[in-house]
C-alpha positions in Angstrom: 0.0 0.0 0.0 1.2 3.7 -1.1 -0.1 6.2 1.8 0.4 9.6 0.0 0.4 13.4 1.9 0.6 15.2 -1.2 -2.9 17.0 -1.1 -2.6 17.9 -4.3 -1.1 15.2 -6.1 -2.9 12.7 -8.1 -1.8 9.6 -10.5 -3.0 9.0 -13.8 -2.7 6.2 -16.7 -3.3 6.2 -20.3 -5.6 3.6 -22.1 -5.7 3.1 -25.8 -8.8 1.9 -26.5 -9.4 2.9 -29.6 -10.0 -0.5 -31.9 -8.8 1.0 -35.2 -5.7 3.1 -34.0 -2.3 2.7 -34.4 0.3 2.7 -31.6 0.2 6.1 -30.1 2.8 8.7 -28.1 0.7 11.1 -26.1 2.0 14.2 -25.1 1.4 16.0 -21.5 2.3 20.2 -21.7 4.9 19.3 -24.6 6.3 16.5 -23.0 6.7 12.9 -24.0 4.4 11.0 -21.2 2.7 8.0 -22.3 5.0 6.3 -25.1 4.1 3.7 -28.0 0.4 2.8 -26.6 -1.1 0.0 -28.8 -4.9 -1.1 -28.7 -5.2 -2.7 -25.3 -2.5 -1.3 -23.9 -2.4 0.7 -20.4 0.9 2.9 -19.2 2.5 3.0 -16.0 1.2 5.5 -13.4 2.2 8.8 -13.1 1.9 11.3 -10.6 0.5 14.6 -11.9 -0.2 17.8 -9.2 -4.0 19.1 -9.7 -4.3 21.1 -12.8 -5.0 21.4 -16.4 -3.1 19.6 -18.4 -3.1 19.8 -22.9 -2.7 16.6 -24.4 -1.8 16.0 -27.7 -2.1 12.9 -29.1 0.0 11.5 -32.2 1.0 8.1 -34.2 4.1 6.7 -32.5 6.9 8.5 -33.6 5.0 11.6 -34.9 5.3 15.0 -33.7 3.5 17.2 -35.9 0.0 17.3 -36.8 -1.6 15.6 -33.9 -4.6 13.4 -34.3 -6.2 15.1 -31.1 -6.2 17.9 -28.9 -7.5 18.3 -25.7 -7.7 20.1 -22.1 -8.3 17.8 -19.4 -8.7 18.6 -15.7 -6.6 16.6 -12.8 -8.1 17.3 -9.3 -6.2 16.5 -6.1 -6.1 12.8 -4.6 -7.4 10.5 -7.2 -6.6 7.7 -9.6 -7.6 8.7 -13.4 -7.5 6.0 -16.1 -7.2 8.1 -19.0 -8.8 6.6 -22.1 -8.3 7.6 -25.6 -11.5 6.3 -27.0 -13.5 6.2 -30.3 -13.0 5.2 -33.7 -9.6 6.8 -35.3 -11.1 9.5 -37.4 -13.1 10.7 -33.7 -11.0 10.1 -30.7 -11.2 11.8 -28.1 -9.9 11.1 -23.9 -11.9 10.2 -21.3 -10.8 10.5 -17.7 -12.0 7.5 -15.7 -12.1 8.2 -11.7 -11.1 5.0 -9.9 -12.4 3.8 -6.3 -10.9 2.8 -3.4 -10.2 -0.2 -1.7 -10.4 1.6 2.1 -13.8 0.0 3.5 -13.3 -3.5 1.9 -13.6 -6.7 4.4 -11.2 -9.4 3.7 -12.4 -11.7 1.1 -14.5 -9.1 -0.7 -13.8 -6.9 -4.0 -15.4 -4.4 -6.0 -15.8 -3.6 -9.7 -17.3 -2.0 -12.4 -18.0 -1.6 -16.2 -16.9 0.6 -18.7 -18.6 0.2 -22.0 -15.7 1.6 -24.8 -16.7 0.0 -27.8 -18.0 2.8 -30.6 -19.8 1.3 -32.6 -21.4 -1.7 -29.6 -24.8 -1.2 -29.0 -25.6 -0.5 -25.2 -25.7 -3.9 -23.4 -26.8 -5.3 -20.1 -24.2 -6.4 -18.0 -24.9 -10.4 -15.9 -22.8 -12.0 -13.4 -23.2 -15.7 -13.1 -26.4 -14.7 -15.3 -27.7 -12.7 -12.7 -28.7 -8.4 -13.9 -25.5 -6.7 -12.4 -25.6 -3.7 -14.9 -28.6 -2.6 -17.5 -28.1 -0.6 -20.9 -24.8 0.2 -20.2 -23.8 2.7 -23.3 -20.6 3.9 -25.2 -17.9 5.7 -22.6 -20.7 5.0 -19.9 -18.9 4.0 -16.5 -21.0 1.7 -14.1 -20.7 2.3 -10.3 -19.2 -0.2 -8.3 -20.5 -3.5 -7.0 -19.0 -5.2 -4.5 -19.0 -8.5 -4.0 -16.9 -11.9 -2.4 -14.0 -12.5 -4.1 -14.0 -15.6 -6.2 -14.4 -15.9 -9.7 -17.0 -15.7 -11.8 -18.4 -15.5 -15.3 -19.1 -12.1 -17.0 -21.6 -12.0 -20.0 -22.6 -9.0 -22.4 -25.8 -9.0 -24.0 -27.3 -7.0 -26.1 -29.6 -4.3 -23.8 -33.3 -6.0 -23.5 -32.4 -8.7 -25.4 -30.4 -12.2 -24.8 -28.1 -11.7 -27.6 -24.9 -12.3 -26.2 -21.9 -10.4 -27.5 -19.2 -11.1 -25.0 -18.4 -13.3 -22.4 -15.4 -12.9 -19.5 -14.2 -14.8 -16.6 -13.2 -12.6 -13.9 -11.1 -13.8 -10.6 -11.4 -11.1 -8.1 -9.0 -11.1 -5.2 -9.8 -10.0 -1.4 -9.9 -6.4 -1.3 -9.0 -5.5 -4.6 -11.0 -3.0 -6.7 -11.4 -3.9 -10.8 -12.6 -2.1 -13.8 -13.6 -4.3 -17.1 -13.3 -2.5 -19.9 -15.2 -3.4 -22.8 -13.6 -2.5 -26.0 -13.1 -3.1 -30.2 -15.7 -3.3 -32.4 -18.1 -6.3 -33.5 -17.7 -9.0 -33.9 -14.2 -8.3 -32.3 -15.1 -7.6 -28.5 -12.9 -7.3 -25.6 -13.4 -8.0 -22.5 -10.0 -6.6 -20.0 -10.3 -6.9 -16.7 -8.0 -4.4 -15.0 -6.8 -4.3 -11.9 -7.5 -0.6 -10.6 -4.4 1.4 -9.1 -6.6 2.8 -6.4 -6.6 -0.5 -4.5 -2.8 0.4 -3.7 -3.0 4.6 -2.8 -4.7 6.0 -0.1 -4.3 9.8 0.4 -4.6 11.5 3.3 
């Protein structure tokens, strides 16, 4: 566990979930942060002091023209997935909040759903075919379940419908906190289950 006293420090990762781009370098304020991201790929986390930060996004190696530009916002004392998300031609980066792991009994976890794939329909969400999430839509983040940890099986259907588009097995471990991402396009979907850095920082 990382106890941190920095109030105004925060730690963010890049995502590249974008299921028709190349490798990408992202830039942070001009600098070289996030390096040679391929589809599926997450970074390292790194701290960032509360702020606004430009990004610039580019094909690895690039350093002109950049296929997006954007402001984001970094508040003090959280844990930001940050997702480049969409189709190539219409990215665009998403800052995912994690949760903590601070009020988590021994043998239980918690997780949640982000739905990433453009062009997915919305989809309902089972665990061991039981309604854990309903018409769950593109960049839409579920709140957090919590639940024993063992492992179980994650299906995607199509919302209101028992089309299934994607099944996962998950194995979540005592007091650990978990996104699944769902990402690429059909009929090639992804199902990542990630292991969120907010189980390992607590601030104070």
């Amino acid at each position: 566990m990382l106890i941190r006293n920095d109030m105004n420090i925060s730690y963010v990762r890049a995502f590249n979930a974008s299921p028709d781009a190349p490798p990408l370098d992202i830039y942070i304020n001009g600098g070289l942060i996030f390096k040679n991201l391929s589809f599926r790929s997450f970074s390292e986390y790194v701290q960032f002091p509360m702020g606004e930060y430009k990004i610039e996004v580019f094909q690895v190696g690039q350093k002109e023209n950049p296929v997006l530009t954007q402001n984001i916002k970094v508040s003090q004392k959280e844990v930001i997935t940050m997702a480049v998300v969409g189709n190539f031609e219409d990215l665009q980066v998403i800052p995912y909040i994690e949760g903590n792991a601070d009020d988590l009994s021994e043998n239980e976890s918690r997780l949640r759903v982000i739905h990433l794939s453009p062009d997915a329909p919305n989809v309902d969400i089972l665990i061991d075919e039981s309604l854990a999430f309903n018409d769950v839509g593109f960049m839409d983040a579920t709140d957090y379940v919590q639940l024993p940890s063992e492992t179980y099986n994650l299906t995607a259907d199509i919302a209101d419908t028992n089309d299934i588009v994607l099944t996962l097995e998950l194995e979540l471990k005592s007091q650990k906190v978990y996104t699944v991402y769902i990402v690429g396009n059909p009929p090639n979907l992804y199902g990542i289950q990630s292991l969120d850095g907010s189980t390992f920082v607590r601030f104070k």
